[in-house]
N, CA, C and O atoms as CSV, one atom per row, in Angstrom:
chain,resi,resn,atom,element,x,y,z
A,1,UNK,N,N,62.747,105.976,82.567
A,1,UNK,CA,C,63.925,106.484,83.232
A,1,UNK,C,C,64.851,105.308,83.534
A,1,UNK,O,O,64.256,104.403,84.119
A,2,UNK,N,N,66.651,104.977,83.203
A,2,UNK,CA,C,67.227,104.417,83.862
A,2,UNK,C,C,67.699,104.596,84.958
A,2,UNK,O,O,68.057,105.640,85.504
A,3,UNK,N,N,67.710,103.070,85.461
A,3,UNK,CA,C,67.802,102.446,87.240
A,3,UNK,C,C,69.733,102.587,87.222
A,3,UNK,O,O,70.655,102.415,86.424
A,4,UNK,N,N,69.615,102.823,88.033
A,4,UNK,CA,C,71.233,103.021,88.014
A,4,UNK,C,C,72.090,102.299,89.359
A,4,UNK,O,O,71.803,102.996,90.332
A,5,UNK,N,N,72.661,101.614,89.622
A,5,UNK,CA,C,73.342,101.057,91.276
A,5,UNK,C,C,75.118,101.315,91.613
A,5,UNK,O,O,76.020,101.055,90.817
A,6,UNK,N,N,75.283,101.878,92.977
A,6,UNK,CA,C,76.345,103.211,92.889
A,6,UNK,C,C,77.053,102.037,93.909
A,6,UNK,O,O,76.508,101.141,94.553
A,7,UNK,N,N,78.291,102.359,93.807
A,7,UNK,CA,C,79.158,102.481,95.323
A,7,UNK,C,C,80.462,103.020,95.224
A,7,UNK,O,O,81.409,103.001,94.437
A,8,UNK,N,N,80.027,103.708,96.769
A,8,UNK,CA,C,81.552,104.646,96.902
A,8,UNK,C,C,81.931,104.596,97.935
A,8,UNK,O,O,81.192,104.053,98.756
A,9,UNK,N,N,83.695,105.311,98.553
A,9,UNK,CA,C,84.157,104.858,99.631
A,9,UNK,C,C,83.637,105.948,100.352
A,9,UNK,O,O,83.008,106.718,99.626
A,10,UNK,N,N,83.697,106.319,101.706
A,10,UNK,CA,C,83.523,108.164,101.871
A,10,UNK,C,C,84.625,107.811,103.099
A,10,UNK,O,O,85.102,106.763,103.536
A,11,UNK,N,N,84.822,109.669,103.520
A,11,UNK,CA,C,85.354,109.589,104.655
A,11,UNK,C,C,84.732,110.002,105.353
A,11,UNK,O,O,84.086,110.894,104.803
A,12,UNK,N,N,84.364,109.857,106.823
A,12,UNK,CA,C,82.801,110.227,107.889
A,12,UNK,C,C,83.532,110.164,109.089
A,12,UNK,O,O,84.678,109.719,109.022
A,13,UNK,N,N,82.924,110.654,110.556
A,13,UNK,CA,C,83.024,110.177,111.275
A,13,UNK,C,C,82.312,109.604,111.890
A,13,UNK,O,O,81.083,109.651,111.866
A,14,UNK,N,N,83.413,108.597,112.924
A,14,UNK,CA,C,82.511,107.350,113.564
A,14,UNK,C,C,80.897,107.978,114.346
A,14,UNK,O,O,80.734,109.027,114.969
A,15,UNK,N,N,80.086,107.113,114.087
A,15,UNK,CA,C,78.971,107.241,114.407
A,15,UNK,C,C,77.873,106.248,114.387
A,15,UNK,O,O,77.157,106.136,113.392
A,16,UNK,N,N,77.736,105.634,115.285
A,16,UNK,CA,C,76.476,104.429,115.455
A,16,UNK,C,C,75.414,104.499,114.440
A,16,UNK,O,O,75.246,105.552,113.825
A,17,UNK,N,N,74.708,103.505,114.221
A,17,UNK,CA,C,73.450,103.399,113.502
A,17,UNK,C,C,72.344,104.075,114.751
A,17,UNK,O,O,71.430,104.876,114.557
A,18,UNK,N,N,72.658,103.627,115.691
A,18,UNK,CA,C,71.510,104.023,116.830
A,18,UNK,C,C,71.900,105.716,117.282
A,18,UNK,O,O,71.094,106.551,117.693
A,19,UNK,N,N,73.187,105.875,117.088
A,19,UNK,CA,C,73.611,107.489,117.742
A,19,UNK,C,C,72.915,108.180,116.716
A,19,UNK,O,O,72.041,108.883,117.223
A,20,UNK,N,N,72.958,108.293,115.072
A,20,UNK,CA,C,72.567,108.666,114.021
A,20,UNK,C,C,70.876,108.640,114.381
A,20,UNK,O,O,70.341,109.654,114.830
A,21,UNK,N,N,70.184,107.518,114.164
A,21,UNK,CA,C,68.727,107.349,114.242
A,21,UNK,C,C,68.288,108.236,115.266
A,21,UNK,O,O,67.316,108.941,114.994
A,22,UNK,N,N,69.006,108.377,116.798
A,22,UNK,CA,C,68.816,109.692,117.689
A,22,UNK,C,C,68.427,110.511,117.394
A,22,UNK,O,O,67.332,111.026,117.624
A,23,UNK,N,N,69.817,111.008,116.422
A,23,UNK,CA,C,70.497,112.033,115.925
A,23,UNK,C,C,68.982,113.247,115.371
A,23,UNK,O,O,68.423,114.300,115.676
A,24,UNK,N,N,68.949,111.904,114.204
A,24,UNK,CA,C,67.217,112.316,113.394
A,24,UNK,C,C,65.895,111.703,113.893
A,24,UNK,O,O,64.971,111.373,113.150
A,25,UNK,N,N,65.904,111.621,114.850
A,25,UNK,CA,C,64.766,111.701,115.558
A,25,UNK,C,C,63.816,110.128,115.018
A,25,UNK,O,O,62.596,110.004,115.124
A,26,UNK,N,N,64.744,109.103,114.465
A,26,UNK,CA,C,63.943,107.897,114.079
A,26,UNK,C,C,64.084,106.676,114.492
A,26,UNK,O,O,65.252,106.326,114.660
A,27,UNK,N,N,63.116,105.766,114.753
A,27,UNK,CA,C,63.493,104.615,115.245
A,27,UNK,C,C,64.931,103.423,114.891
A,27,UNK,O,O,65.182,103.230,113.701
A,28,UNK,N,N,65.240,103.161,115.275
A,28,UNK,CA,C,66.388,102.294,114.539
A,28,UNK,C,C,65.665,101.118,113.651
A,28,UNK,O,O,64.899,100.277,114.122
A,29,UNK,N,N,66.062,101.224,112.251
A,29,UNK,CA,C,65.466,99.682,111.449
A,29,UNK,C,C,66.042,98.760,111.717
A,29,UNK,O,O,67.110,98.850,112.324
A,30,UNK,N,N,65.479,97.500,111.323
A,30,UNK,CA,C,65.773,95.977,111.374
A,30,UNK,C,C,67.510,96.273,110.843
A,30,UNK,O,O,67.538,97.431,110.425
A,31,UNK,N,N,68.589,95.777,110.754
A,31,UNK,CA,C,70.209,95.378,110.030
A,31,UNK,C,C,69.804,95.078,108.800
A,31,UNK,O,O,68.725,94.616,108.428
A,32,UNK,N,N,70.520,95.302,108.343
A,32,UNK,CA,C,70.478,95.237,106.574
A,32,UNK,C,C,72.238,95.419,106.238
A,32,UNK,O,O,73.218,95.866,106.834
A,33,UNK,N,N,71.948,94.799,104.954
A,33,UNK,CA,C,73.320,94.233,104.706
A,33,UNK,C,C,73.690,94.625,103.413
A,33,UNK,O,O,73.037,95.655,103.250
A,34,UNK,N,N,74.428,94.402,102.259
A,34,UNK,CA,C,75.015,94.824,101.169
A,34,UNK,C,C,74.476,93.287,100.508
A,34,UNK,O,O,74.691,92.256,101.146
A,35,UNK,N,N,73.800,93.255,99.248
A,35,UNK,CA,C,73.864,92.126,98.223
A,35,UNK,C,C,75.227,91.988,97.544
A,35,UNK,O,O,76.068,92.879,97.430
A,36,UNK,N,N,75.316,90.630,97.078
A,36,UNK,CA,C,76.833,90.059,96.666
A,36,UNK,C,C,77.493,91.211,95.217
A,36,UNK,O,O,78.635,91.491,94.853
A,37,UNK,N,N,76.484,91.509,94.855
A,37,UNK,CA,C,76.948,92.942,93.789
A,37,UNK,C,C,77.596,94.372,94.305
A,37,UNK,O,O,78.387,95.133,93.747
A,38,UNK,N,N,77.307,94.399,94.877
A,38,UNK,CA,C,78.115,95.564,96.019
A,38,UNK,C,C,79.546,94.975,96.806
A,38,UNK,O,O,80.673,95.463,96.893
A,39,UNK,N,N,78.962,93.720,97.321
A,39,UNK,CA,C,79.752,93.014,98.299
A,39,UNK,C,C,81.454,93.133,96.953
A,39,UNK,O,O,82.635,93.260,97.276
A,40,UNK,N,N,80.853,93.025,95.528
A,40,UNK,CA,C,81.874,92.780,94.846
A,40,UNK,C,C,82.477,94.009,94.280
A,40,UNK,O,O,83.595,93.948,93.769
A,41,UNK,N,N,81.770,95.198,94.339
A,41,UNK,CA,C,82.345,96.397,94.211
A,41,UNK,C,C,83.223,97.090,95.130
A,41,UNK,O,O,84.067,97.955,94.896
A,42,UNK,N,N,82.728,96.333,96.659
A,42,UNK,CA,C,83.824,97.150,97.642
A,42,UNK,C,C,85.139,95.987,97.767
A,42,UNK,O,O,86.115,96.392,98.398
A,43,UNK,N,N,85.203,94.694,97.248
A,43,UNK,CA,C,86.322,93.973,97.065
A,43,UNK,C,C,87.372,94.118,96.029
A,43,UNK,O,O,88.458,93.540,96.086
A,44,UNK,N,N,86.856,95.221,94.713
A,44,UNK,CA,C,87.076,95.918,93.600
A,44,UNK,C,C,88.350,96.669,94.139
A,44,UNK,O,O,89.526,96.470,93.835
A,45,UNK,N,N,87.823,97.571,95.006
A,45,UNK,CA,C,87.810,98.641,95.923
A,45,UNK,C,C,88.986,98.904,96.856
A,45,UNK,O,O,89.617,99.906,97.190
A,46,UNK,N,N,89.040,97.175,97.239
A,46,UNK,CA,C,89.978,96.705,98.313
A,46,UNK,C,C,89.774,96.575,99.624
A,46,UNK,O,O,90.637,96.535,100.500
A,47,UNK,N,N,88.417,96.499,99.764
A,47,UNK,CA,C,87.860,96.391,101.074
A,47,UNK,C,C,87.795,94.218,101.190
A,47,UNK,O,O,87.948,93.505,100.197
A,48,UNK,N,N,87.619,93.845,102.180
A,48,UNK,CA,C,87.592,92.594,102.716
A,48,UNK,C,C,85.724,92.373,102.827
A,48,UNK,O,O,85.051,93.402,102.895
A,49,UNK,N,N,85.198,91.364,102.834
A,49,UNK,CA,C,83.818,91.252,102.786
A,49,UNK,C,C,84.106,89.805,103.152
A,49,UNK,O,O,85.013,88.979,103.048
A,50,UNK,N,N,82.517,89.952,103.773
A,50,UNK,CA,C,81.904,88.631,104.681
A,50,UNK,C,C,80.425,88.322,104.599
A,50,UNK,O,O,79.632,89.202,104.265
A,51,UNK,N,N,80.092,87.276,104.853
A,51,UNK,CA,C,78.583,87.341,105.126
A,51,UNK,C,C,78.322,87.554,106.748
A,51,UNK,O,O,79.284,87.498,107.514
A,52,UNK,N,N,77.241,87.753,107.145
A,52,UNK,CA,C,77.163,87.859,109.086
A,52,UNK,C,C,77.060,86.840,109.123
A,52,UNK,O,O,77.386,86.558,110.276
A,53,UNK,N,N,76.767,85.822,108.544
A,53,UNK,CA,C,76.967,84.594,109.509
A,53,UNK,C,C,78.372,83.995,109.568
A,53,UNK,O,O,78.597,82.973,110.216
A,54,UNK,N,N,79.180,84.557,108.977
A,54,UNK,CA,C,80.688,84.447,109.069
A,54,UNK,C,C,81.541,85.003,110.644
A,54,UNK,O,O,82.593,84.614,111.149
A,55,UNK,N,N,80.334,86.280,111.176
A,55,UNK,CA,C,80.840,86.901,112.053
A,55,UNK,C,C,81.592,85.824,113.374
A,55,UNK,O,O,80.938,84.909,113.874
A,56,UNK,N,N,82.901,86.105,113.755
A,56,UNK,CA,C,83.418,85.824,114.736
A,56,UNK,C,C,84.104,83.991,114.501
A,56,UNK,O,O,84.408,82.981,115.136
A,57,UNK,N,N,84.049,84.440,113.405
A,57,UNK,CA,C,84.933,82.948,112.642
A,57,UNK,C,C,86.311,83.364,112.012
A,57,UNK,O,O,87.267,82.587,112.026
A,58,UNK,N,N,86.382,84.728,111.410
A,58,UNK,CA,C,87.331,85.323,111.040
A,58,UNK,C,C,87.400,85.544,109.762
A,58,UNK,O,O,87.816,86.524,109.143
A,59,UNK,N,N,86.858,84.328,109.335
A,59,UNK,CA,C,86.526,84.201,108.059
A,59,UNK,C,C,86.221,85.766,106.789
A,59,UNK,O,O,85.517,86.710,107.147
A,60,UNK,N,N,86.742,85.735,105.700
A,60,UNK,CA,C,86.697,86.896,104.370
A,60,UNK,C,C,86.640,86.638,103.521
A,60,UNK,O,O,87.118,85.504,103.562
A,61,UNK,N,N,86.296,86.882,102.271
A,61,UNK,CA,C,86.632,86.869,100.867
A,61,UNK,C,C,87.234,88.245,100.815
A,61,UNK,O,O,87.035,89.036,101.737
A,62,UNK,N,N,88.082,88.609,99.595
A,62,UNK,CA,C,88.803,89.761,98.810
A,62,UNK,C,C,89.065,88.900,97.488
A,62,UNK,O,O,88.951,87.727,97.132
A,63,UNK,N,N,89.504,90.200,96.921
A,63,UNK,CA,C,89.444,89.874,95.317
A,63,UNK,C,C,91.287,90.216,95.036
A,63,UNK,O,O,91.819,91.325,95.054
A,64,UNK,N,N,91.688,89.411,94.889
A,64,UNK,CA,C,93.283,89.347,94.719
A,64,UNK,C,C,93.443,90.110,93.220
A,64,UNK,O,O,93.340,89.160,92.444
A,65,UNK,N,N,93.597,91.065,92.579
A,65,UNK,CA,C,94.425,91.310,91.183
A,65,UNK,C,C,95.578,91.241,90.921
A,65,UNK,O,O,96.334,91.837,91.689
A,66,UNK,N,N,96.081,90.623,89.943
A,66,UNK,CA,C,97.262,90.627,89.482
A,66,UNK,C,C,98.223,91.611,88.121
A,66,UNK,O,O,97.902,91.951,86.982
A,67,UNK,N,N,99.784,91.855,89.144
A,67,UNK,CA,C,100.102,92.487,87.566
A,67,UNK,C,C,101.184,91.393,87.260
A,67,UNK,O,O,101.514,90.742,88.251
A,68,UNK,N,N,101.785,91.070,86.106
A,68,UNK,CA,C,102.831,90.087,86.092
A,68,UNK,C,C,104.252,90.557,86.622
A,68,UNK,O,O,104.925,91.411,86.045
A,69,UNK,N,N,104.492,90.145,87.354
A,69,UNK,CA,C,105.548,89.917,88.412
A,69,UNK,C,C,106.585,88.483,87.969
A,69,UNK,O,O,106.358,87.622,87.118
A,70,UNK,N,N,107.832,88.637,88.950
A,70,UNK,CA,C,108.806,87.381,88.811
A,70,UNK,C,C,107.780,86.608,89.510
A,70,UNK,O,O,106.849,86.973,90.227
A,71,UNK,N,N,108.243,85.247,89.063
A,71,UNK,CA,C,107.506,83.726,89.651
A,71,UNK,C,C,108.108,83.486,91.122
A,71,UNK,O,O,109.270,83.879,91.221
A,72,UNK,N,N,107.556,82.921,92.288
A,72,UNK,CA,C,108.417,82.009,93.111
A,72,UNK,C,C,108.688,80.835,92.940
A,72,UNK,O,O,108.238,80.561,91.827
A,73,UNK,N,N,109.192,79.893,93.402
A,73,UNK,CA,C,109.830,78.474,93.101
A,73,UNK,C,C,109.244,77.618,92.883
A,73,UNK,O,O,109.557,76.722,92.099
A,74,UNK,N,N,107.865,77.726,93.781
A,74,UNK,CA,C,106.761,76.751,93.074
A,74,UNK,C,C,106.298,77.036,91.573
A,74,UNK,O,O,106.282,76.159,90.710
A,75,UNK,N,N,105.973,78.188,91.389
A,75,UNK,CA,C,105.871,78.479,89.891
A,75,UNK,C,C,107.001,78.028,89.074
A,75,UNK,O,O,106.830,77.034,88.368
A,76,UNK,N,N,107.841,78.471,89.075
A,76,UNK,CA,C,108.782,78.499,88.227
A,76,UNK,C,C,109.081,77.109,87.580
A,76,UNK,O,O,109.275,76.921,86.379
A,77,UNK,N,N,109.087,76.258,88.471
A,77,UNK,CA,C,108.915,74.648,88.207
A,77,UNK,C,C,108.260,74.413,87.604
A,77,UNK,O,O,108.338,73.242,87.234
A,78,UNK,N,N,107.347,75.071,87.129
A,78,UNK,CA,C,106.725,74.281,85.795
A,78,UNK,C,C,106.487,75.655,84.805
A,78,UNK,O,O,105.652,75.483,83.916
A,79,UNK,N,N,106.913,76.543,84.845
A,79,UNK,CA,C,106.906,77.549,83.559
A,79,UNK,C,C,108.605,78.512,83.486
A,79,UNK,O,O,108.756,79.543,82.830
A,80,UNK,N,N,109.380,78.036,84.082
A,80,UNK,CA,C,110.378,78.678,84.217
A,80,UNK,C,C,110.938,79.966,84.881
A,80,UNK,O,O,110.169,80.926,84.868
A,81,UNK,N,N,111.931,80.110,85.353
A,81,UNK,CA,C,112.368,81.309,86.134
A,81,UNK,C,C,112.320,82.591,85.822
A,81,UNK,O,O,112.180,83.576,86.548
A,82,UNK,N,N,112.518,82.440,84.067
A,82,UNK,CA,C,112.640,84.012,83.635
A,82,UNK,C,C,111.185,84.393,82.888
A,82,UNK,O,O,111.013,85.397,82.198
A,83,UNK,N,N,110.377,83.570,83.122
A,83,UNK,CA,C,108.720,83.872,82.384
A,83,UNK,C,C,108.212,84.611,83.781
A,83,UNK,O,O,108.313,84.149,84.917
A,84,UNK,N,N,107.577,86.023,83.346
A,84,UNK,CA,C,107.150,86.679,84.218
A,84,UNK,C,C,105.778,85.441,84.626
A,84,UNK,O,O,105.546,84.440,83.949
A,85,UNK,N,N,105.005,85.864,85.913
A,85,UNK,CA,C,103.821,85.429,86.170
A,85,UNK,C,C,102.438,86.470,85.709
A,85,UNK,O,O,102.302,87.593,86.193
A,86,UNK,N,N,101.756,86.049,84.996
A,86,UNK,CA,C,100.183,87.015,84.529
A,86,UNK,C,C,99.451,86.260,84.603
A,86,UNK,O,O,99.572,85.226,83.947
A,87,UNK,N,N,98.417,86.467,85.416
A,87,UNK,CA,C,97.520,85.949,86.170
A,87,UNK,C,C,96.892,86.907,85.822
A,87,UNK,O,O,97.299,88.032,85.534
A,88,UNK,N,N,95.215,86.235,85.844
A,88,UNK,CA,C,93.716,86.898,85.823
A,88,UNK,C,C,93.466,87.425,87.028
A,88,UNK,O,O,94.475,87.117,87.663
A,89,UNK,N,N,92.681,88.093,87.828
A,89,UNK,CA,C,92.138,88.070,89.332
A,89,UNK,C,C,91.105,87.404,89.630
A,89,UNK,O,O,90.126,87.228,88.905
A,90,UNK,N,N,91.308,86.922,90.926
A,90,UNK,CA,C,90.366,85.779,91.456
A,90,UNK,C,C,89.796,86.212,92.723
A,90,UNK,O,O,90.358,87.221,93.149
A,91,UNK,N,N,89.055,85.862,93.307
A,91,UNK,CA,C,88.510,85.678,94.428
A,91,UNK,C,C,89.154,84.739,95.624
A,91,UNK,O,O,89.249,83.548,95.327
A,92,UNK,N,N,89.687,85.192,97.169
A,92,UNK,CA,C,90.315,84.344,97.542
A,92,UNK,C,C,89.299,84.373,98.934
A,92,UNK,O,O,88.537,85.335,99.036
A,93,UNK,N,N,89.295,83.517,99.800
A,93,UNK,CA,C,88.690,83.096,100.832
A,93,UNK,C,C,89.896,82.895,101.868
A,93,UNK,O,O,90.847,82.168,101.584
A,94,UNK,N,N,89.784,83.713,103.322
A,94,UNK,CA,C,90.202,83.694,104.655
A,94,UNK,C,C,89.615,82.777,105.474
A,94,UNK,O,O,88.877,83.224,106.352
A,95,UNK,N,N,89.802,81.343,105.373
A,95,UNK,CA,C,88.571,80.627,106.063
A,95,UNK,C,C,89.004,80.484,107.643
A,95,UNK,O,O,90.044,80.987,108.069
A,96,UNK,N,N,88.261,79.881,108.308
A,96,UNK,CA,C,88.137,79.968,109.958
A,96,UNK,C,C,89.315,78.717,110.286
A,96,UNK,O,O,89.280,78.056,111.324
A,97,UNK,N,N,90.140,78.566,109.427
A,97,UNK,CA,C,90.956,77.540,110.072
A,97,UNK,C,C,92.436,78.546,109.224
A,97,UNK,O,O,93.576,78.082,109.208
A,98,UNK,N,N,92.169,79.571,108.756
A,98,UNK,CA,C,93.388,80.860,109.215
A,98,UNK,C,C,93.992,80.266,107.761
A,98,UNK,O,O,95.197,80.511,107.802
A,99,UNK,N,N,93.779,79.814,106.912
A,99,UNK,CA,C,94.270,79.105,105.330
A,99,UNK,C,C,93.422,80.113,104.214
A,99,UNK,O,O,92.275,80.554,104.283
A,100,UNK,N,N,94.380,80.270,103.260
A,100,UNK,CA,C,93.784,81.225,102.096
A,100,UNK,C,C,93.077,79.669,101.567
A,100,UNK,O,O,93.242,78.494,101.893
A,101,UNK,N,N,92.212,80.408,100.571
A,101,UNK,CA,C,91.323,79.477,99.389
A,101,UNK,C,C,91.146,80.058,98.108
A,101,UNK,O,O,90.138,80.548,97.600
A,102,UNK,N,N,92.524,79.892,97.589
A,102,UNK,CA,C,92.152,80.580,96.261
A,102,UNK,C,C,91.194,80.361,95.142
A,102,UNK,O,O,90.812,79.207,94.944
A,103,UNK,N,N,90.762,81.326,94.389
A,103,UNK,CA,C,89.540,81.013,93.324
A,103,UNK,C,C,88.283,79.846,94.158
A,103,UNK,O,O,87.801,78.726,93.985
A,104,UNK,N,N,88.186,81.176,95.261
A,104,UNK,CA,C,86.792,80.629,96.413
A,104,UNK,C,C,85.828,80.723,94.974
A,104,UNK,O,O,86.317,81.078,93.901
A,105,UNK,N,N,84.472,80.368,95.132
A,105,UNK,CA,C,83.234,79.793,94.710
A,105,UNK,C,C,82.235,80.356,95.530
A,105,UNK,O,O,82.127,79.912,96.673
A,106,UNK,N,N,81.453,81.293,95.131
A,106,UNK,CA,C,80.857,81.652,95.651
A,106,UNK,C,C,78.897,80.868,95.543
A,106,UNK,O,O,78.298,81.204,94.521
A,107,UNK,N,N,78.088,79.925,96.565
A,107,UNK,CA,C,77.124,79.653,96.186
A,107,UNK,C,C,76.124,80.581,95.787
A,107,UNK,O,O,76.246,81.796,95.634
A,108,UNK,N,N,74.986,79.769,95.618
A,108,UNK,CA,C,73.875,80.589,95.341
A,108,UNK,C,C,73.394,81.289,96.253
A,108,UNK,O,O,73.148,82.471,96.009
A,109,UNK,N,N,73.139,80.755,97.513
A,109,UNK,CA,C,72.977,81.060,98.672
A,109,UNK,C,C,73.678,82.511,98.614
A,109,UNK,O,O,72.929,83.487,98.655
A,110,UNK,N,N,74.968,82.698,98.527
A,110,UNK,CA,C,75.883,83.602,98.715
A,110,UNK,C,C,75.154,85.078,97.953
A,110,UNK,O,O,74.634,86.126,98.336
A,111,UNK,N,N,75.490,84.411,96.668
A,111,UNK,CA,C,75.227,85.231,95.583
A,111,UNK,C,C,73.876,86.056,95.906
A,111,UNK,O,O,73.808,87.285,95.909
A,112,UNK,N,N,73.006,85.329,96.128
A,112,UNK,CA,C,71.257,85.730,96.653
A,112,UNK,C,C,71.433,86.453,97.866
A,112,UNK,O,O,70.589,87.342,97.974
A,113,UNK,N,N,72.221,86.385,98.803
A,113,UNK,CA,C,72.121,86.886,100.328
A,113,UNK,C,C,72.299,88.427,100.026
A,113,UNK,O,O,72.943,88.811,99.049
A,114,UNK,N,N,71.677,89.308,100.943
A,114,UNK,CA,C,71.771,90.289,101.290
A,114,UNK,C,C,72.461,91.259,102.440
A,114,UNK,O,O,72.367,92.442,102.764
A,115,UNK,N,N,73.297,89.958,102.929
A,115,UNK,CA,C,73.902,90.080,104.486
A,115,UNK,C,C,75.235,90.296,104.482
A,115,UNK,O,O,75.822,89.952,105.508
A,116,UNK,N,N,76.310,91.092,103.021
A,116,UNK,CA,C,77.284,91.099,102.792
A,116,UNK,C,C,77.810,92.319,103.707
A,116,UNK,O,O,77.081,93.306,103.814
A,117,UNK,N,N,79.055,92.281,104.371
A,117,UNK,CA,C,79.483,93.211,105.135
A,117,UNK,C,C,80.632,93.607,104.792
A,117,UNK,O,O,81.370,92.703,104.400
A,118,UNK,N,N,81.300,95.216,104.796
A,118,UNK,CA,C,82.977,94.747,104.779
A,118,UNK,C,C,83.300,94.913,106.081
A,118,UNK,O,O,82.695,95.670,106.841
A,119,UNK,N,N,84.100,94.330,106.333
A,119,UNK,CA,C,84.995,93.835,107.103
A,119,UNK,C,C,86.575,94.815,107.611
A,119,UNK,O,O,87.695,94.818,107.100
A,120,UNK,N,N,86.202,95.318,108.416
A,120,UNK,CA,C,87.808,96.622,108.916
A,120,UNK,C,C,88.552,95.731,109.603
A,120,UNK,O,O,89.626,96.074,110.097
């Protein structure tokens, strides 16, 4: 049989992990998190993602796409005014000092973690 791995957005209402576990009569489990393969489907998506140990730094990754658009002035200076801009999509980083990081790098560490969150 093929293994298959899903993600989708839904619409729900708000409701705790612990109000829910009540809800059905079960203990609350340990936190669990999204692996960086998901983490990259809901950035697809347009959702913002983090690791928890990012929490309360501010810190994000998102996945920027591009369609070709006019250049701004920094561009244009070196490919000209009337050459549209087409760009690939990249990965950009919100780091804790409030500065984008374009074409972030994601480690191994990252990649391996299971602690991916999005981010509202």
């Amino acid at each position: 049989m093929k293994k298959y791995i899903g993600a989708k957005v839904i619409n729900a209402e708000p409701m705790s992990r612990e109000e829910y576990n009540d809800y059905r009569g079960w203990d609350l489990p340990a936190d669990e998190g999204l692996t960086f393969g998901l983490a990259i489907k809901a950035m697809k998506l347009g959702h913002r993602v983090a690791r928890k140990g990012w929490n309360g730094k501010g810190m994000f990754v998102v996945y920027i796409y591009t369609s070709p658009r006019k250049v701004n002035d920094r561009t244009a200076k070196w490919i000209g005014d009337d050459t549209p801009l087409d760009s690939q999509g990249y990965i950009a980083m919100f780091t804790a000092t409030k500065q984008w990081q374009p074409g972030w790098f994601a480690s191994q560490a990252d990649i391996l973690a299971e602690d991916w969150q999005i981010v509202e």
